[in-house]
VEXDREN-2710 file (C-alpha; in Angstrom, 1 decimal):
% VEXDREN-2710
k/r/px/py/pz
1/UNK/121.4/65.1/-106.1
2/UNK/124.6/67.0/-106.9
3/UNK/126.7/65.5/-109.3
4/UNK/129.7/63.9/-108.7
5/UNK/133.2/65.5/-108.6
6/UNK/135.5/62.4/-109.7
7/UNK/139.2/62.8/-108.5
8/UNK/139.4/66.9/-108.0
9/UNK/143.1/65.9/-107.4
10/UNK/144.0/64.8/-110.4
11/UNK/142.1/67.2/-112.4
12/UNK/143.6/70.2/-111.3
13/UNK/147.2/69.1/-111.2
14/UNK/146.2/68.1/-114.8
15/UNK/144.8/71.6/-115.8
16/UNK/147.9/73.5/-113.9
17/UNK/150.3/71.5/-116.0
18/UNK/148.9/72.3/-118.8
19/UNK/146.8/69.4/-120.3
20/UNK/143.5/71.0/-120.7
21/UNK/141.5/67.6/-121.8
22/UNK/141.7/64.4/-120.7
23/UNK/142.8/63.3/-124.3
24/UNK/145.9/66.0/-124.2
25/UNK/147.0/64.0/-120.8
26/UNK/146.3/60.7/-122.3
27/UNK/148.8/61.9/-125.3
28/UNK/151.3/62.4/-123.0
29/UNK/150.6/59.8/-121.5
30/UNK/150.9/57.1/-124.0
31/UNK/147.3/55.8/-122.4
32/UNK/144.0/55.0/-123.8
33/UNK/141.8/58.4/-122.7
34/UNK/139.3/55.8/-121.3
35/UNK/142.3/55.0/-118.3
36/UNK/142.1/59.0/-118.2
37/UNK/138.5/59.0/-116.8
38/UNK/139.1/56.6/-115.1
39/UNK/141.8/57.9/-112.9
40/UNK/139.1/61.0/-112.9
41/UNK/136.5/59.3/-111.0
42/UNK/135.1/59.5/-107.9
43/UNK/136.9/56.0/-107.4
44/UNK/140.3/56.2/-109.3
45/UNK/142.2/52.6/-109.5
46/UNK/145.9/52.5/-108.4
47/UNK/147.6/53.1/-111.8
48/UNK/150.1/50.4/-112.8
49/UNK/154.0/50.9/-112.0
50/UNK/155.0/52.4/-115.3
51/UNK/151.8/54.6/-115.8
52/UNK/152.1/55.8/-111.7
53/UNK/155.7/56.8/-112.6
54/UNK/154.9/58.4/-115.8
55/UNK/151.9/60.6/-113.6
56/UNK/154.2/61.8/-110.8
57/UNK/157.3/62.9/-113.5
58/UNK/154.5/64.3/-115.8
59/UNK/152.8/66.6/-113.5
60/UNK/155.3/66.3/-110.4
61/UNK/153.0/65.1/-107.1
62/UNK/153.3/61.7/-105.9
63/UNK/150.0/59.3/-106.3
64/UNK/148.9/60.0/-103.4
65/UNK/148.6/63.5/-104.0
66/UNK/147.1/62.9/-107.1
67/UNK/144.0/61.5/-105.6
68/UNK/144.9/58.1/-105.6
69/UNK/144.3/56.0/-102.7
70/UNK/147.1/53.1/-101.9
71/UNK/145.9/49.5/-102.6
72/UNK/144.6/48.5/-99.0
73/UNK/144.4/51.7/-97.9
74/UNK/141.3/53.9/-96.8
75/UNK/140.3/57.1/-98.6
76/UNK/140.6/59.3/-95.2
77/UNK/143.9/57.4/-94.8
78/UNK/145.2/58.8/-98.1
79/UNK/143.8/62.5/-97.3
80/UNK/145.6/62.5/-94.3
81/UNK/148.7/61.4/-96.3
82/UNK/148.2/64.4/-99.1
83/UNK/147.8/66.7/-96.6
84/UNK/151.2/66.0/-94.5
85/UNK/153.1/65.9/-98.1
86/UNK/151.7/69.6/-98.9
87/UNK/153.1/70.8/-95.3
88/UNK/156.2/68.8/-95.6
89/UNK/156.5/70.5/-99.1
90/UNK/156.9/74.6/-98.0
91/UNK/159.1/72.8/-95.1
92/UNK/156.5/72.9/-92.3
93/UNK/155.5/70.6/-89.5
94/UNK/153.9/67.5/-91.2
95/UNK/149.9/66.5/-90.2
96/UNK/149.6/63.6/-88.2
97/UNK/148.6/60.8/-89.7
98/UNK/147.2/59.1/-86.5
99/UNK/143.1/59.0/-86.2
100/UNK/141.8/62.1/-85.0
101/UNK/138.6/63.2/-83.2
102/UNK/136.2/65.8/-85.7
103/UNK/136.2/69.2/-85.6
104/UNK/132.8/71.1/-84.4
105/UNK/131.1/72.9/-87.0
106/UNK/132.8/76.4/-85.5
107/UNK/135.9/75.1/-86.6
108/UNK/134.7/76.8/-90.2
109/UNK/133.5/80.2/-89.1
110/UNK/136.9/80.7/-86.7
111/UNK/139.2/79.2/-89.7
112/UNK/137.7/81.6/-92.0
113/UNK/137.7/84.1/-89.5
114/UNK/142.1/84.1/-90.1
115/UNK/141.7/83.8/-93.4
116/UNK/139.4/87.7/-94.2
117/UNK/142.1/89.4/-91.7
118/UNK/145.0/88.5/-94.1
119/UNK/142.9/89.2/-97.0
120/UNK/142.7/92.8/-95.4
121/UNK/146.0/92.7/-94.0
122/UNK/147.9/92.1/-97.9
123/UNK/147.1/95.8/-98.2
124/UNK/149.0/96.7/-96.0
125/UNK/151.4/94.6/-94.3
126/UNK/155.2/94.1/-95.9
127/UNK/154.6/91.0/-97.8
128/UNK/157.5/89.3/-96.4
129/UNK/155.8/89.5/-93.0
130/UNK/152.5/88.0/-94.1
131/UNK/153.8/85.6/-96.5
132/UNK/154.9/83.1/-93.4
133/UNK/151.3/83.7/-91.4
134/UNK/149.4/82.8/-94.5
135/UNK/151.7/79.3/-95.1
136/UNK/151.2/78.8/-91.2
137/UNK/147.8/79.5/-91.8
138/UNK/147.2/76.9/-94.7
139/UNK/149.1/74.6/-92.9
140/UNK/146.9/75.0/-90.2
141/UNK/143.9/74.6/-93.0
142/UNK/145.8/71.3/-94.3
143/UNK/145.5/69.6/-91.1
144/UNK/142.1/70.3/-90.0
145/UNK/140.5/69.2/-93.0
146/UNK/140.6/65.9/-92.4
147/UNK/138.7/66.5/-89.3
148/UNK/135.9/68.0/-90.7
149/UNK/132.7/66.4/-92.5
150/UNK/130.1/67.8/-94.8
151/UNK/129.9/71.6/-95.2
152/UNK/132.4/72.5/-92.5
153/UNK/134.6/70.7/-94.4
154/UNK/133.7/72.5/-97.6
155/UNK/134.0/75.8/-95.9
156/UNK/137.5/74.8/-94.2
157/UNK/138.6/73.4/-97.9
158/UNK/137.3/76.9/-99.6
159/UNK/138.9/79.5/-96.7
160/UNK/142.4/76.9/-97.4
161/UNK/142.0/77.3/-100.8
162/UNK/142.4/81.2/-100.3
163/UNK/145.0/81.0/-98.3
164/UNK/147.2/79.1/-100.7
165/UNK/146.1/81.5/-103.2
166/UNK/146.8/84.7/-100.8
167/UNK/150.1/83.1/-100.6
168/UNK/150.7/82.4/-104.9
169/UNK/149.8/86.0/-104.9
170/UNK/152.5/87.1/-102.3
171/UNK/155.1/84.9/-104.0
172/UNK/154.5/86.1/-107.4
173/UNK/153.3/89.9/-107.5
174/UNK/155.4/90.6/-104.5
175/UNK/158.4/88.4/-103.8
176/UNK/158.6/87.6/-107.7
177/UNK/159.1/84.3/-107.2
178/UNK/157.0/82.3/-110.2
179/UNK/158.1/79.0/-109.8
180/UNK/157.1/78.8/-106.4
181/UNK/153.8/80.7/-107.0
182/UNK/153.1/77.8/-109.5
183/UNK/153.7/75.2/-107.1
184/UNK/151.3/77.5/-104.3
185/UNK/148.6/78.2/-106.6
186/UNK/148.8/74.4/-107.7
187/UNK/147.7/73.3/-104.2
188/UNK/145.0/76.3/-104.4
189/UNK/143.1/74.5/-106.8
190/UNK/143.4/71.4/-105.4
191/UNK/141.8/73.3/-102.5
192/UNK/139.2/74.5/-104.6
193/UNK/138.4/70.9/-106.1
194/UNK/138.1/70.0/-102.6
195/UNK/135.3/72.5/-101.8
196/UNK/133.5/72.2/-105.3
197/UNK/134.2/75.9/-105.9
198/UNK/134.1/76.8/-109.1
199/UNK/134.6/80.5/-109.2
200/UNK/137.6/80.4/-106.7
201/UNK/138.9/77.6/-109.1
202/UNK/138.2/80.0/-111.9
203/UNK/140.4/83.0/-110.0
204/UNK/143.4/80.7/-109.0
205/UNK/143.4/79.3/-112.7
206/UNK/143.4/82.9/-113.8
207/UNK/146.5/83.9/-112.0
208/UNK/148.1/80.7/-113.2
209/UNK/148.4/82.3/-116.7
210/UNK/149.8/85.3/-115.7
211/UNK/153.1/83.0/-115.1
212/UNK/153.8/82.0/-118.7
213/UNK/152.4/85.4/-119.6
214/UNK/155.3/87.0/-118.0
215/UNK/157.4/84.6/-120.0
216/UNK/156.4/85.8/-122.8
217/UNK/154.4/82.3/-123.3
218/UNK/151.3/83.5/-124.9
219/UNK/149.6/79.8/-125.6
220/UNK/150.3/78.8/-122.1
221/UNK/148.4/81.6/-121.0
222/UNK/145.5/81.7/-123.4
223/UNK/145.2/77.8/-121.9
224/UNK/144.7/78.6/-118.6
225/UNK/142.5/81.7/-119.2
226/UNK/140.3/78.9/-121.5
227/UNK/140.3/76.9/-118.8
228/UNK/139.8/79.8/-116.1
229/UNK/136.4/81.1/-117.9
230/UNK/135.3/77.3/-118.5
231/UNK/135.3/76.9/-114.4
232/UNK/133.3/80.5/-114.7
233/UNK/130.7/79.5/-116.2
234/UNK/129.6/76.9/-113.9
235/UNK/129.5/79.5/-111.5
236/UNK/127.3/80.9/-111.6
237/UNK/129.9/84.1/-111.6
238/UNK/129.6/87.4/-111.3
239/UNK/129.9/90.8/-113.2
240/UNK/132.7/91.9/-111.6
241/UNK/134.9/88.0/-112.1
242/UNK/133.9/88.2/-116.0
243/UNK/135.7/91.7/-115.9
244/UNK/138.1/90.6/-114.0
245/UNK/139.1/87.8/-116.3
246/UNK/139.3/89.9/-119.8
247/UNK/141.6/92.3/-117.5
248/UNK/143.7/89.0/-117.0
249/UNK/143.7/88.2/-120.4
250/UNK/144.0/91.9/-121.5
251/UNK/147.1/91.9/-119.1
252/UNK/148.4/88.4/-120.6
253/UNK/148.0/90.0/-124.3
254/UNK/149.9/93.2/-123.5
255/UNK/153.1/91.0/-122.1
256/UNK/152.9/89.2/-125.2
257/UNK/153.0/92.3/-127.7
258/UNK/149.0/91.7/-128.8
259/UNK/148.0/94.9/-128.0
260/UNK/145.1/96.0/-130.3
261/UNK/143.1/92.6/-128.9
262/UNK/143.9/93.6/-125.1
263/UNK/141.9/97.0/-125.8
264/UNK/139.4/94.8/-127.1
265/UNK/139.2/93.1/-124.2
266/UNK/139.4/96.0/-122.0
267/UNK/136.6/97.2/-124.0
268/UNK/134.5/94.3/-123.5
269/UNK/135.6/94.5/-119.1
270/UNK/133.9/97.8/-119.2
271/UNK/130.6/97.0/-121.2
272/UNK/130.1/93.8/-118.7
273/UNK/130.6/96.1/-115.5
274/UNK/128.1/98.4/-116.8
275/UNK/125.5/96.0/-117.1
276/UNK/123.1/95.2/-114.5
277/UNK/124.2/91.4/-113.3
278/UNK/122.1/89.6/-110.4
279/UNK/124.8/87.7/-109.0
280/UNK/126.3/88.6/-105.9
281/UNK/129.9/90.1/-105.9
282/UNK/132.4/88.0/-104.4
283/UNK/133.6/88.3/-101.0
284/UNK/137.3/87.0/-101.6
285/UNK/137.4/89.1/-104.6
286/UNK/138.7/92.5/-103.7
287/UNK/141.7/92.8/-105.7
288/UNK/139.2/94.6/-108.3
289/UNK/137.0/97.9/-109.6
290/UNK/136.2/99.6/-111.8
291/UNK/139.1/101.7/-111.1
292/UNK/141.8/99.1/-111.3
293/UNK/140.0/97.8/-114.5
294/UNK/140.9/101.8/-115.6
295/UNK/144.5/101.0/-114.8
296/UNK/144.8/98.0/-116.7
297/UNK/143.1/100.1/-119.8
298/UNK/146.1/103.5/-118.6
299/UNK/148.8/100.4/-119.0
300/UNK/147.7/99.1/-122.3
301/UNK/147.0/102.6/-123.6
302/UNK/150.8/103.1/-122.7
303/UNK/151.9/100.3/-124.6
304/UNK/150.0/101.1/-127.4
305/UNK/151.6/104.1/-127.6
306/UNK/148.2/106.1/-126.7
307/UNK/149.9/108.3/-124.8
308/UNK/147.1/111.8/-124.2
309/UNK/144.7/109.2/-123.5
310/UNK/146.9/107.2/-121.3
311/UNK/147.7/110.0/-119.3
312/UNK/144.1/111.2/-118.8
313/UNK/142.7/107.3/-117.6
314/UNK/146.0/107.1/-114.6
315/UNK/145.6/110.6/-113.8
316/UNK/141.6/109.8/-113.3
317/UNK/142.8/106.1/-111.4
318/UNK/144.9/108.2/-109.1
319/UNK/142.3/110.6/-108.0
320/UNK/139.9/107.1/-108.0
321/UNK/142.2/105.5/-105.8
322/UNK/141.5/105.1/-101.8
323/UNK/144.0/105.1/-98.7
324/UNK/144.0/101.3/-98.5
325/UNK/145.2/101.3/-102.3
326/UNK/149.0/102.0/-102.0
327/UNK/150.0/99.4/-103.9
328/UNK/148.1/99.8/-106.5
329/UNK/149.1/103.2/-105.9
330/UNK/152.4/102.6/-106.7
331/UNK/152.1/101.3/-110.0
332/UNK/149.5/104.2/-111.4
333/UNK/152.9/106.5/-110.8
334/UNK/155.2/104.2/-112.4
335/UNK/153.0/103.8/-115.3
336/UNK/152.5/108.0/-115.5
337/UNK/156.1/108.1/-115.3
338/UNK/156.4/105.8/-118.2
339/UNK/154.0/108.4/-120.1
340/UNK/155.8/111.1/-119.8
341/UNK/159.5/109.7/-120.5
342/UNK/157.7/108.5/-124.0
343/UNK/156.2/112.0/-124.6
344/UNK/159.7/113.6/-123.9
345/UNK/158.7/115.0/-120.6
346/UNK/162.0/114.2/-119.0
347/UNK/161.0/116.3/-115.3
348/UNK/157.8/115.2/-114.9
349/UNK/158.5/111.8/-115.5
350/UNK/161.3/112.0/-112.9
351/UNK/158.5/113.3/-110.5
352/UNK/156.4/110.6/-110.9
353/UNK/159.1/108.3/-110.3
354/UNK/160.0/109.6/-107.5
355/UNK/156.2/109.7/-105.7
356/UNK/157.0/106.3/-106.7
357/UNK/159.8/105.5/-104.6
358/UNK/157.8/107.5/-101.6
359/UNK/155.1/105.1/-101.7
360/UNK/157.1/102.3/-102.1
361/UNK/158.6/103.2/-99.1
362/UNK/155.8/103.1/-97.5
363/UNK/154.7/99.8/-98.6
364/UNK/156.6/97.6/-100.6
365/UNK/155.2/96.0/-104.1
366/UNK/157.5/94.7/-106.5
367/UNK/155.4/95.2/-109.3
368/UNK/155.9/98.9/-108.1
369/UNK/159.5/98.8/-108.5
370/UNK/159.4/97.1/-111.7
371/UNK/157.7/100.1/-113.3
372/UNK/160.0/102.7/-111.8
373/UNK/163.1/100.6/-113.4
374/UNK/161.6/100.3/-116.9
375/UNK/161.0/104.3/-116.4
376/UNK/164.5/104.4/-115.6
377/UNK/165.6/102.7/-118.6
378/UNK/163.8/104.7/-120.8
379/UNK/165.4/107.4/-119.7
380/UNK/168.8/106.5/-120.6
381/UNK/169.8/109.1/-123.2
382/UNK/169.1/111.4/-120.4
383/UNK/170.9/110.4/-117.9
384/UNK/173.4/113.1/-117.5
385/UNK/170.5/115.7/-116.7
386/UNK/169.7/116.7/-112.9
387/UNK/166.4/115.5/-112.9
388/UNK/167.8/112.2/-113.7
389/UNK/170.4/112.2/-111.6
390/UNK/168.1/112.8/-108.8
391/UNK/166.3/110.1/-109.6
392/UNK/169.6/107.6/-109.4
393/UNK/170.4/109.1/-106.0
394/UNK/166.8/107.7/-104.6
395/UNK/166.6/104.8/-106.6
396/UNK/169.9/103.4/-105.7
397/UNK/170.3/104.5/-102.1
398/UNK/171.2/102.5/-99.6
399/UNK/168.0/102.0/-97.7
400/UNK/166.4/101.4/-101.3
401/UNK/169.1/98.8/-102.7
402/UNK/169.3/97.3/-99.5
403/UNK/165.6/96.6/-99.4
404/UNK/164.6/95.8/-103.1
405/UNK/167.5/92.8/-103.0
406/UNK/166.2/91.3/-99.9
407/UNK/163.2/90.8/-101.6
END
């Protein structure tokens, strides 16, 4: 018999604000830990006044979206409730609330059906178009999964649970919005909870810590990436998700100046992708390779100030790279750009800046831009030379301008 989940709610909200234990939110709390797991059960009591007002301002979700089912009410009640508050939250159509006939069992396959074509389509469609069909489409999630039972249900739950993080990913990566992204990945994992998946749990807890990463928040995200390969192991996960995660945390490292222990990290990515591993590779998990592992190593090499071998690993990504890969694309240049403005290579790193700008053109990525600005930077002191110049005239066009501020 499968063990219990307890409130899958509550947990994850817990774990996305940053309490890691039961004893860390009890702390917080002022509360016994025992009143903890309790509220973590499979049947969590209505919390007092003052302890339901201190959970909604502590992790900021009402009760009901917190798992907790009203005194009277009925649990499917209360998940109809959640599920309206998530859609009224990104300022869509609420779910009904009135009783509902099930869904058939197809209601899975076409659901998930939506959900692979945006996970093809982020590649390349402007994110600003896709962004609204994927929070259409897990509004669409949030209200059938109260009509569903059993393993449609936890199929609906997991393909919603994609979507929201398809959307996090949008919001932060491409529209660089991270306080939003937190909110969208929060409801991912509550998603997740709601399928008992623990490897997409352990991916949408993973891109939680690149927010406080980006900070410059380094505890933050070593927290999350704790609690991102705890979820792992109960997996069981794959080769390519372990390697994925010491990228993460390789990528967390680097933003926070620990350099020498995100090449170790890198290190260990590549031994675990070389070994044979029995598990299958994920489906939803296309974001990485063995060739965007090599990017993350080109990146930290930069960083580090390994510049010949920094060079040599983008120049080998960029011949690695397929069509579908602009975005990724994108960033390769910027970084090669950023190799050879620190090796004094004013022209060529004006060059790559430029094939830069081309493919962001072609498909916009923030993350893109942001490498072909710090290039920019760096080459202040030589920003009366041509090259340079050059450079300015494509970077701050009007086409250019126009389109990285309405994003």
């Amino acid at each position: 018999m499968a063990r219990p989940a307890g409130n899958t709610r509550l947990k994850a909200s817990r774990l996305a604000a940053g309490y890691h234990s039961q004893q860390a939110l009890a702390d917080a709390l002022q509360v016994g830990v025992r009143q903890v797991r309790r509220w973590e059960s499979d049947t969590p009591p209505w919390p007092q006044p003052e302890a339901g007002r201190a959970l909604t301002r502590l992790l900021g979700q009402d009760l009901e979206a917190l798992g907790f089912t009203p005194p009277g009410g009925t649990t499917e009640r209360s998940r109809r409730t959640v599920l309206a508050a998530t859609a009224a939250a990104v300022g869509l159509a609420a779910v009904p609330t009135q009783a509902v006939a099930m869904q058939p069992a197809t209601a899975a396959d076409d659901y998930e059906a939506v959900t692979r074509s945006h996970r093809r389509l982020y590649w390349s469609v402007a994110p600003a178009t896709l962004h609204p069909a994927a929070i259409a489409h897990a509004t669409l999630g949030c209200a059938l999964l109260p009509q569903t039972a059993g393993q449609t249900r936890q199929r609906t739950a997991a393909a919603l649970a994609e979507t929201w993080l398809l959307a996090g990913r949008i919001e932060f990566f491409d529209l660089r919005d991270a306080d939003r992204a937190q909110e969208t990945l929060l409801r991912a994992l509550q998603a997740a909870g709601e399928a008992d998946d623990a490897l997409l749990g352990s991916a949408i807890l993973a891109h939680t810590a690149f927010i406080p990463a980006w900070a410059g928040d380094r505890d933050a995200a070593v927290e999350r990436m704790v609690a991102a390969r705890t979820y792992a192991r109960r997996g069981p996960a794959s080769a390519e998700l372990l390697a994925w995660l010491d990228a993460v945390e390789a990528e967390c490292e680097t933003r926070c100046g620990n350099i020498r222990t995100a090449l170790h990290l890198i290190g260990h990515a590549e031994d675990v992708l070389d070994t044979d591993n029995e598990h299958l590779s994920l489906e939803w998990l296309d974001w990485f390779s063995a060739v965007r592992l090599a990017a993350f190593k080109g990146n930290t090499q930069l960083r580090a100030g390994h510049l010949p071998q920094a060079r040599t690993t983008l120049l080998g990504v960029l011949d690695a790279l397929g069509p579908a890969e602009e975005k990724q694309r994108t960033v390769v240049l910027g970084d090669l750009a950023a190799v050879e403005a620190a090796a004094g290579n004013t022209e060529k790193a004006c060059g790559y800046a430029l094939s830069a700008l081309d493919q962001l053109e072609r498909s916009w990525y923030a993350m893109g831009m942001d490498r072909v600005r710090e290039v920019r930077r760096a080459l202040t002191p030589h920003q009366h030379e041509r090259c340079v110049q050059e450079l300015d005239d494509r970077l701050y066009g009007w086409s250019t301008t126009v389109s990285a501020l309405a994003r």
